[in-house]
GULUM-163718 format. One record per residue: residue number from 1; residue in one letter; x, y, z of N, C-alpha, C in turn. Coordinates in steps of 0.2 Angstrom, whole numbers, m for minus. Layout:
REM GULUM-163718
+-----+-----+-------+-------+-------+-------+-------+-------+-------+-------+-------+
:   n : res :   n_u :   n_v :   n_w :  ca_u :  ca_v :  ca_w :   c_u :   c_v :   c_w :
+-----+-----+-------+-------+-------+-------+-------+-------+-------+-------+-------+
: NUM :   A :     X :     Y :     Z :     X :     Y :     Z :     X :     Y :     Z :
...
+-----+-----+-------+-------+-------+-------+-------+-------+-------+-------+-------+
//
This chain:
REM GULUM-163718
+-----+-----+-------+-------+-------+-------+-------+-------+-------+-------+-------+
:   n : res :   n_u :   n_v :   n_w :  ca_u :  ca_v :  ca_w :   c_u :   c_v :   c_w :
+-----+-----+-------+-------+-------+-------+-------+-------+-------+-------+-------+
:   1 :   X :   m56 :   m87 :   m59 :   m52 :   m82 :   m54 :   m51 :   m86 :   m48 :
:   2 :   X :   m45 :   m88 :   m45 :   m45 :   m90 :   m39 :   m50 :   m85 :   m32 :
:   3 :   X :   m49 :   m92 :   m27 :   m54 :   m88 :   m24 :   m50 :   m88 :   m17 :
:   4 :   X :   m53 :   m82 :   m13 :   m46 :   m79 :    m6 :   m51 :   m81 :    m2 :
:   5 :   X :   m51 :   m81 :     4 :   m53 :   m80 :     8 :   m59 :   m72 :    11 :
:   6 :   X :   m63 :   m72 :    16 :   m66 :   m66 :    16 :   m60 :   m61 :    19 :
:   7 :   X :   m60 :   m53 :    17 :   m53 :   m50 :    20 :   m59 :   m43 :    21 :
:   8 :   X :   m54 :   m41 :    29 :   m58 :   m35 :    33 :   m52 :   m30 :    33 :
:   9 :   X :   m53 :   m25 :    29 :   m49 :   m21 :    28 :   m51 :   m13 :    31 :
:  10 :   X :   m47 :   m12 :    36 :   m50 :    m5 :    42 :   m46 :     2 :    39 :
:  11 :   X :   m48 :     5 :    37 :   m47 :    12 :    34 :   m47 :    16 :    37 :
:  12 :   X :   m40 :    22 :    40 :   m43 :    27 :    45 :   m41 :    33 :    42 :
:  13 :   X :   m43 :    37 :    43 :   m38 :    46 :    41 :   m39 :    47 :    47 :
:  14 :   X :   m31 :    48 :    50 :   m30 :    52 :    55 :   m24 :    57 :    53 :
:  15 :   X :   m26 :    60 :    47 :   m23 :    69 :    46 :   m28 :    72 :    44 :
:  16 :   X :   m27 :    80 :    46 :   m34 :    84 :    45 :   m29 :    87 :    38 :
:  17 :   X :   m25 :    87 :    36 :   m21 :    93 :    28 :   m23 :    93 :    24 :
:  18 :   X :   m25 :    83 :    21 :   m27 :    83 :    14 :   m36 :    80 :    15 :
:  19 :   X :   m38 :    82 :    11 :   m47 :    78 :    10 :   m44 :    73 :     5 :
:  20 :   X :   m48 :    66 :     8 :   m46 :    61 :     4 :   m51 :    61 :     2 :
:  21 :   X :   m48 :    58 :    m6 :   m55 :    59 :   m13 :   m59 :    53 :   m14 :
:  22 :   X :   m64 :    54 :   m16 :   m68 :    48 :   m17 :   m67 :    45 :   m21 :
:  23 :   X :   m70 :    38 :   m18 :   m64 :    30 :   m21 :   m60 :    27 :   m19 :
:  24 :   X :   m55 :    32 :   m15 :   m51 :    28 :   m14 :   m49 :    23 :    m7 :
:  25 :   X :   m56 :    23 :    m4 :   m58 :    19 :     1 :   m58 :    11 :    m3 :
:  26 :   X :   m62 :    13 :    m9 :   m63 :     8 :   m10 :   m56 :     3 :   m17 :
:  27 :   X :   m54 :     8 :   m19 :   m47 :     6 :   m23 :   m43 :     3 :   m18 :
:  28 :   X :   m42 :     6 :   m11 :   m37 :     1 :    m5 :   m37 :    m6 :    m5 :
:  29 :   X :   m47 :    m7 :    m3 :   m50 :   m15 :    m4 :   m48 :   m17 :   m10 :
:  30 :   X :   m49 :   m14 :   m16 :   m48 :   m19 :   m20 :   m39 :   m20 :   m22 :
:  31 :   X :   m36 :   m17 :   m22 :   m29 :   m18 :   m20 :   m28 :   m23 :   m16 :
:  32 :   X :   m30 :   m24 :    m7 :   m26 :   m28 :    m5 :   m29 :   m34 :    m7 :
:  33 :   X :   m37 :   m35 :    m9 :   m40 :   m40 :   m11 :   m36 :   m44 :   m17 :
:  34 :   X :   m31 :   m40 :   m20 :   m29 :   m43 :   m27 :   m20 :   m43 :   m28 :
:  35 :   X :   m17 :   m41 :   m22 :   m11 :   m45 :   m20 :   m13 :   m51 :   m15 :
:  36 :   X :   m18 :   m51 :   m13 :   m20 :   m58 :    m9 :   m22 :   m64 :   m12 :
:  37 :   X :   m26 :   m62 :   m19 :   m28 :   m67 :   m25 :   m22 :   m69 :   m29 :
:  38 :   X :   m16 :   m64 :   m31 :   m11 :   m64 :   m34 :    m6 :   m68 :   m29 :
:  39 :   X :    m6 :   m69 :   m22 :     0 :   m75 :   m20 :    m4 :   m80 :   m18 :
:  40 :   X :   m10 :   m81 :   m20 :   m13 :   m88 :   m18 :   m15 :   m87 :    m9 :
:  41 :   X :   m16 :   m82 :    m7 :   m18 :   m82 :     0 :   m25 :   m83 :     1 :
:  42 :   X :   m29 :   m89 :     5 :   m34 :   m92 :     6 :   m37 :   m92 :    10 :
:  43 :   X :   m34 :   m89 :    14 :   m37 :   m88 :    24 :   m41 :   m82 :    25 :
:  44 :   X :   m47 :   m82 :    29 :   m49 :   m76 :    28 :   m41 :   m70 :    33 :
:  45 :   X :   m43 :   m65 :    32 :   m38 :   m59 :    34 :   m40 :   m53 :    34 :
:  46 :   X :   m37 :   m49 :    38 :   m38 :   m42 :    38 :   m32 :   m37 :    40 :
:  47 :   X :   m33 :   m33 :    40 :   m26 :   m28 :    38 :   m28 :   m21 :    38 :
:  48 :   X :   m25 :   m17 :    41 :   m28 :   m12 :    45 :   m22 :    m6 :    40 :
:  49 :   X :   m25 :     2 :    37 :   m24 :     5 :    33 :   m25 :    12 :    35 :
:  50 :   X :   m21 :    14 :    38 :   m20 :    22 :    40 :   m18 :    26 :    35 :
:  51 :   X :   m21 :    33 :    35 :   m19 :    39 :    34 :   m15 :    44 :    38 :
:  52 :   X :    m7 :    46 :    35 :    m8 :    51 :    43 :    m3 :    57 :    39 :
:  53 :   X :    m1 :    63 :    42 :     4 :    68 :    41 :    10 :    64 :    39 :
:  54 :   X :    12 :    69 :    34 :    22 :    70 :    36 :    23 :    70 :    43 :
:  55 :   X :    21 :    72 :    45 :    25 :    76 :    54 :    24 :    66 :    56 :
:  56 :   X :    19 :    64 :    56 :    17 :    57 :    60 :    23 :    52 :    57 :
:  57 :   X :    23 :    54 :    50 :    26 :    45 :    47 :    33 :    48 :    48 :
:  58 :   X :    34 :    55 :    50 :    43 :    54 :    51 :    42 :    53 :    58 :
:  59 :   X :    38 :    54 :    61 :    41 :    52 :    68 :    39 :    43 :    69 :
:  60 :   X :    35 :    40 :    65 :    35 :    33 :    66 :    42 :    31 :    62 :
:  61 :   X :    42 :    31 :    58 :    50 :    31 :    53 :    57 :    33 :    58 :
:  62 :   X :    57 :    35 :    63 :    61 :    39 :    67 :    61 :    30 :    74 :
:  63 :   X :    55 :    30 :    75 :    54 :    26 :    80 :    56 :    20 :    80 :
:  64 :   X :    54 :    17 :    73 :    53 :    10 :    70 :    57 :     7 :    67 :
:  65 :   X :    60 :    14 :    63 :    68 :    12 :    58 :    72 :    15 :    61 :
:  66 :   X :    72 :    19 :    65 :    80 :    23 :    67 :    79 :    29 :    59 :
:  67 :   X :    76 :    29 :    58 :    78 :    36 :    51 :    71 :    41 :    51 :
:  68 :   X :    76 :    45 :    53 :    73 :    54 :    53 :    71 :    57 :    47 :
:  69 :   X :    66 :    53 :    45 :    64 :    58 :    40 :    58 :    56 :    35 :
:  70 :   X :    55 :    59 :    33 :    48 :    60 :    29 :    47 :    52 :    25 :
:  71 :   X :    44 :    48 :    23 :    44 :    43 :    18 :    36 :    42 :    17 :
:  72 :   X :    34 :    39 :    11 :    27 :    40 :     8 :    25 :    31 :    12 :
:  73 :   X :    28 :    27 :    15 :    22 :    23 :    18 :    27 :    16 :    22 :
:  74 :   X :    23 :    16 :    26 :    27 :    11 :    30 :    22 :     5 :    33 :
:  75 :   X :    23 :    m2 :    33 :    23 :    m8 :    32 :    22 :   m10 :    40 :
:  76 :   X :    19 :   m14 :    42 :    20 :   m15 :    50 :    15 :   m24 :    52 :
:  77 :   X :    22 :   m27 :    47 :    19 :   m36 :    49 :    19 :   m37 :    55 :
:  78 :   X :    13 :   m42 :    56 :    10 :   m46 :    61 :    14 :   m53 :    62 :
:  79 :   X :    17 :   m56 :    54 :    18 :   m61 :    55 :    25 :   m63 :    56 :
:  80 :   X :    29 :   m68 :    62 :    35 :   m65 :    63 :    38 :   m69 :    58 :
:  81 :   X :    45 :   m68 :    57 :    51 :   m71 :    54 :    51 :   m76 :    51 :
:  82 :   X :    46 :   m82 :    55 :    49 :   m89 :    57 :    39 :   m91 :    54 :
:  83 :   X :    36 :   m85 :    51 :    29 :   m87 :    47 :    23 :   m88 :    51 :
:  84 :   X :    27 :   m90 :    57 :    19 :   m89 :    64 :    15 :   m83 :    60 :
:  85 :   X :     9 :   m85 :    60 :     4 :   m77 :    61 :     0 :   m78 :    65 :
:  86 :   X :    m3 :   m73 :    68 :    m5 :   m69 :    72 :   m12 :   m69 :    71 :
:  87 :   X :   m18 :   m73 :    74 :   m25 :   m73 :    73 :   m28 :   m70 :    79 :
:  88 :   X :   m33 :   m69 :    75 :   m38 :   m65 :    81 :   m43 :   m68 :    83 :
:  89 :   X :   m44 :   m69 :    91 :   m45 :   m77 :    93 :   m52 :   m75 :    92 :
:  90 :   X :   m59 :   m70 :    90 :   m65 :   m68 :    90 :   m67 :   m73 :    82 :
:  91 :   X :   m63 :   m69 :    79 :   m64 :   m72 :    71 :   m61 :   m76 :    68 :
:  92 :   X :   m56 :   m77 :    69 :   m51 :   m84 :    67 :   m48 :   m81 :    61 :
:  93 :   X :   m48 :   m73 :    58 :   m44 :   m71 :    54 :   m36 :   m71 :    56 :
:  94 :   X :   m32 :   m70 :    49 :   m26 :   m69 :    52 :   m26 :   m63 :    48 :
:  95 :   X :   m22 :   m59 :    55 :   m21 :   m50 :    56 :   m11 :   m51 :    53 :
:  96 :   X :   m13 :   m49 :    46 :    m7 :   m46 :    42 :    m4 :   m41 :    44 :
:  97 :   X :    m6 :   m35 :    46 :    m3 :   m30 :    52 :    m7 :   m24 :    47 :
:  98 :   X :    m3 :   m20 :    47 :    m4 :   m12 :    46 :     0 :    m8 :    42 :
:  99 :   X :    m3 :    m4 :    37 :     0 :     0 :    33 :    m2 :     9 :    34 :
: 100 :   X :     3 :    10 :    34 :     3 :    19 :    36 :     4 :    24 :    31 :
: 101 :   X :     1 :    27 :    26 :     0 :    29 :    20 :     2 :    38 :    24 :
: 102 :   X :     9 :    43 :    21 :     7 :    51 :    22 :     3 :    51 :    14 :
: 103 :   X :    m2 :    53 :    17 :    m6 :    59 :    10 :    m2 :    62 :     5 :
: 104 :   X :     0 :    68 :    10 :     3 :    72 :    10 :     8 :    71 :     4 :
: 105 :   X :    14 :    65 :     5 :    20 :    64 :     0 :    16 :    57 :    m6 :
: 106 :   X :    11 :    55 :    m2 :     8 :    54 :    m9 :     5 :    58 :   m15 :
: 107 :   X :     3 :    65 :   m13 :     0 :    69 :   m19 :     8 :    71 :   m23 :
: 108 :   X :    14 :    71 :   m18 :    20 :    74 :   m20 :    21 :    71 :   m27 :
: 109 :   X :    22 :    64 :   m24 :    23 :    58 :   m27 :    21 :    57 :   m36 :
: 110 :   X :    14 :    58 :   m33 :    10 :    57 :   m41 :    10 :    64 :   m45 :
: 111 :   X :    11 :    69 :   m42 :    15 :    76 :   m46 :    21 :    74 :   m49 :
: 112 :   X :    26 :    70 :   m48 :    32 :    69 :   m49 :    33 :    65 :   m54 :
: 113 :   X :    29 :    62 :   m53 :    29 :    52 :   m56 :    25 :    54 :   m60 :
: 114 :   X :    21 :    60 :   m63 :    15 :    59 :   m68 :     9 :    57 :   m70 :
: 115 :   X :     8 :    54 :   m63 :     1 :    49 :   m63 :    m1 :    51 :   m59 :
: 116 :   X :    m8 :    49 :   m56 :   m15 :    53 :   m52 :   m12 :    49 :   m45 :
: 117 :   X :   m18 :    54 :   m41 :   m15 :    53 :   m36 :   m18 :    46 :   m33 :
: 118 :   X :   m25 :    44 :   m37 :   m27 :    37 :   m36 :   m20 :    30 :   m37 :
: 119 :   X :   m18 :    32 :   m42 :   m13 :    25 :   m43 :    m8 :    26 :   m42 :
: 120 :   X :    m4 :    33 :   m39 :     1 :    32 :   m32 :    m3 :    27 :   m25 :
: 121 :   X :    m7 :    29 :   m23 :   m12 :    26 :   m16 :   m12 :    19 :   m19 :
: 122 :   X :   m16 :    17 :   m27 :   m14 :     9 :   m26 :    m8 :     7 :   m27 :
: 123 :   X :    m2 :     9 :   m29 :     4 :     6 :   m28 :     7 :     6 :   m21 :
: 124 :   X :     5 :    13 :   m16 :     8 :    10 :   m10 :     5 :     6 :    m5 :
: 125 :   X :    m3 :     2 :    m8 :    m4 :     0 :    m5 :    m3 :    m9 :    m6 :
: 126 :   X :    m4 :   m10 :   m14 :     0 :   m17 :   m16 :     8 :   m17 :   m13 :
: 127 :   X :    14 :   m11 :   m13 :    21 :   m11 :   m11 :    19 :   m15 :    m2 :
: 128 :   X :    16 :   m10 :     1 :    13 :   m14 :     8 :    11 :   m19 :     9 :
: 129 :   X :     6 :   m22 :     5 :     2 :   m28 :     8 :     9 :   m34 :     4 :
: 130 :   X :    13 :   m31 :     0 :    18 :   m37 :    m2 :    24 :   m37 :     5 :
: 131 :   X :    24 :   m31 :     7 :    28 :   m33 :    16 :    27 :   m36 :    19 :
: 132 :   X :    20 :   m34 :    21 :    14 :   m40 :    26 :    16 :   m47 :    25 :
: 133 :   X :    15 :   m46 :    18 :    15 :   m56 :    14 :    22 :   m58 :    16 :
: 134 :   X :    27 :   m55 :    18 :    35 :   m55 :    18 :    38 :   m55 :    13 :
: 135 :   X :    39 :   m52 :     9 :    44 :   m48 :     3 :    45 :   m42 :     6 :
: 136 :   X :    52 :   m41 :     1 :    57 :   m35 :     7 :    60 :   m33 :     0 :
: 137 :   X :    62 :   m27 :    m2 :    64 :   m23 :    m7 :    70 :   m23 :    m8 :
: 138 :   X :    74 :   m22 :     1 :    79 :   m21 :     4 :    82 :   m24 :     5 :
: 139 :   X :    82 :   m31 :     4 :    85 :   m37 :     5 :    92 :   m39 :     0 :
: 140 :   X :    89 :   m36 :    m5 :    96 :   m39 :   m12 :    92 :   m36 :   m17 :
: 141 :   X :    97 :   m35 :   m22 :    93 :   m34 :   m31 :    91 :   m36 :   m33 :
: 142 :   X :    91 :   m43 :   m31 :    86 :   m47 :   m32 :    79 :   m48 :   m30 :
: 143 :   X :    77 :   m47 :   m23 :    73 :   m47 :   m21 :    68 :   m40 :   m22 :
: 144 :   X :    73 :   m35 :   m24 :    69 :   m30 :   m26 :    65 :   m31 :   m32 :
: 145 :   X :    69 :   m33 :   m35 :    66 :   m36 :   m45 :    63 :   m41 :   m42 :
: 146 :   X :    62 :   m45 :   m39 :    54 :   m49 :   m38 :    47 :   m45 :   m34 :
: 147 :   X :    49 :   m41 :   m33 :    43 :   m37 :   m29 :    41 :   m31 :   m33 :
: 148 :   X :    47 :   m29 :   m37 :    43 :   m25 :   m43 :    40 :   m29 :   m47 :
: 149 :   X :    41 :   m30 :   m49 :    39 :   m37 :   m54 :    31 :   m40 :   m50 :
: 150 :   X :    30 :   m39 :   m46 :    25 :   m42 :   m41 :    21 :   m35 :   m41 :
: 151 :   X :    23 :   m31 :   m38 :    18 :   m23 :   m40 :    15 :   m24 :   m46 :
: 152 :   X :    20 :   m23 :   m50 :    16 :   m22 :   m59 :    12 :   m26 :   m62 :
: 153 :   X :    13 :   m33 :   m58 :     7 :   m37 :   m61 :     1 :   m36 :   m58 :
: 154 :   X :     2 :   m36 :   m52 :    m4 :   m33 :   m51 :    m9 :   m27 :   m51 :
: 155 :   X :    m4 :   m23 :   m49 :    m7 :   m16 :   m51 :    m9 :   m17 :   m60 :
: 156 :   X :    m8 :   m20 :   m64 :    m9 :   m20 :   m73 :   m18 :   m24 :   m70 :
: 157 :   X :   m16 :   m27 :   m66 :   m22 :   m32 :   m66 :   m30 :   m28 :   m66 :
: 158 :   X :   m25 :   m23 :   m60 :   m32 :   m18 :   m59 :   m32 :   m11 :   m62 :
: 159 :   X :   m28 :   m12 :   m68 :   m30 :    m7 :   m72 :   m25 :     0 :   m70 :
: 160 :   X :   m20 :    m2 :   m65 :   m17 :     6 :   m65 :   m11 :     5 :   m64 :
: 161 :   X :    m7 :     2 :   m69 :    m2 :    m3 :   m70 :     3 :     8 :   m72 :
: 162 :   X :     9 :     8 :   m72 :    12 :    17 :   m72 :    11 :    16 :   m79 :
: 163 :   X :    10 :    11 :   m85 :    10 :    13 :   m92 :     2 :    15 :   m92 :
: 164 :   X :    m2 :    12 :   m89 :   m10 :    15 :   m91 :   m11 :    21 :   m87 :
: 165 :   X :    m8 :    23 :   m82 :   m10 :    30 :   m80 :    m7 :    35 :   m79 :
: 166 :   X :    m2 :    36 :   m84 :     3 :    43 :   m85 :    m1 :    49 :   m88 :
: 167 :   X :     2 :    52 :   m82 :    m4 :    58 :   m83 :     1 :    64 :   m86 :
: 168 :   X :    m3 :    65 :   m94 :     3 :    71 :   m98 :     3 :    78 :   m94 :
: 169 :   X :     5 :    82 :   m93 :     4 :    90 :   m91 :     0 :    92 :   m95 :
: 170 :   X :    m5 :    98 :   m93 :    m9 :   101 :   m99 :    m3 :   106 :  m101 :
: 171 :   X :    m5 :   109 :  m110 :    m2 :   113 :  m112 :    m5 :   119 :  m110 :
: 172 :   X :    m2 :   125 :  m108 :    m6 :   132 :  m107 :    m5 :   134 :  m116 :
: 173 :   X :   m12 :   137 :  m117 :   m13 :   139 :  m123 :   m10 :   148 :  m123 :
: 174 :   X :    m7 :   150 :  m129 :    m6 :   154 :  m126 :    m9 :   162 :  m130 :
: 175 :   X :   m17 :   160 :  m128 :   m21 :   166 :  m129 :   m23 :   172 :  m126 :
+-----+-----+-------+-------+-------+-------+-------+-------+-------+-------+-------+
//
């Protein structure tokens, strides 16, 4: 197994709606730990992971994109355009930025899609730390197909790839 550097990953809930469930403090770590090993990133790093409302991420979505409205998670690189990053002069880690997760449209999300709400939370946290790294969705069809393609290999890696964890409905019996 390649080896990354040590990475400090900061965790916050700052919505009071939903109870985050246990594990998935620790599912985030091993997420971003494994889009890190997955692009050959060697440096130690840290990258900062919030929880917050609908009401918060449409108004950062409002502030940051210009667009009014709800979205399940938003990306916020340290590093600029031109590949400079951004280190912390304490530690000598390089600060990836910040990812902003609503709860809220992630539970929506894995209702919709079939799958738990664990392996909505690790998908949008590989889609963000692959922003950080700078890949961009929105760039071209092309560049989206290499970032999906970049999701599902690692999310299969860590075992919550959307074929391994489609969640069937139960049937109601009809007793």
């Amino acid at each position: 197994m390649q080896q990354t550097g040590k990475l400090k990953v900061s965790i916050k809930n700052n919505q009071n709606n939903v109870k985050i469930p246990s594990g998935i403090r620790l599912l985030i770590r091993r997420c971003c730990h494994a889009v890190l090993i997955s692009e050959g990133f060697t440096q130690n790093a840290e990258v900062s992971v919030s929880f917050v409302s609908n009401q918060e991420i449409r108004q950062l979505n409002k502030t940051y994109r210009d667009k009014d409205s709800v979205t399940d998670v938003l990306s916020f690189p340290l590093t600029s355009a031109d590949g400079t990053q951004e280190i912390d002069a304490e530690t000598g880690y390089v600060l990836l930025g910040d990812v902003v997760i609503s709860i809220e449209t992630a539970m929506k999300q894995a209702n919709i899609y079939g799958h738990s709400l664990s392996r909505e939370i690790g998908f949008l946290t590989v889609h963000s730390m692959l922003h950080l790294l700078g890949y961009d969705h929105e760039t071209s069809p092309l560049d989206e197909r290499i970032m999906r393609e970049k999701e599902e290999s690692v999310l299969e890696k860590l075992g919550i790839s959307r074929e391994l964890t489609f969640v069937t409905p139960t049937e109601e019996s009809n007793t």
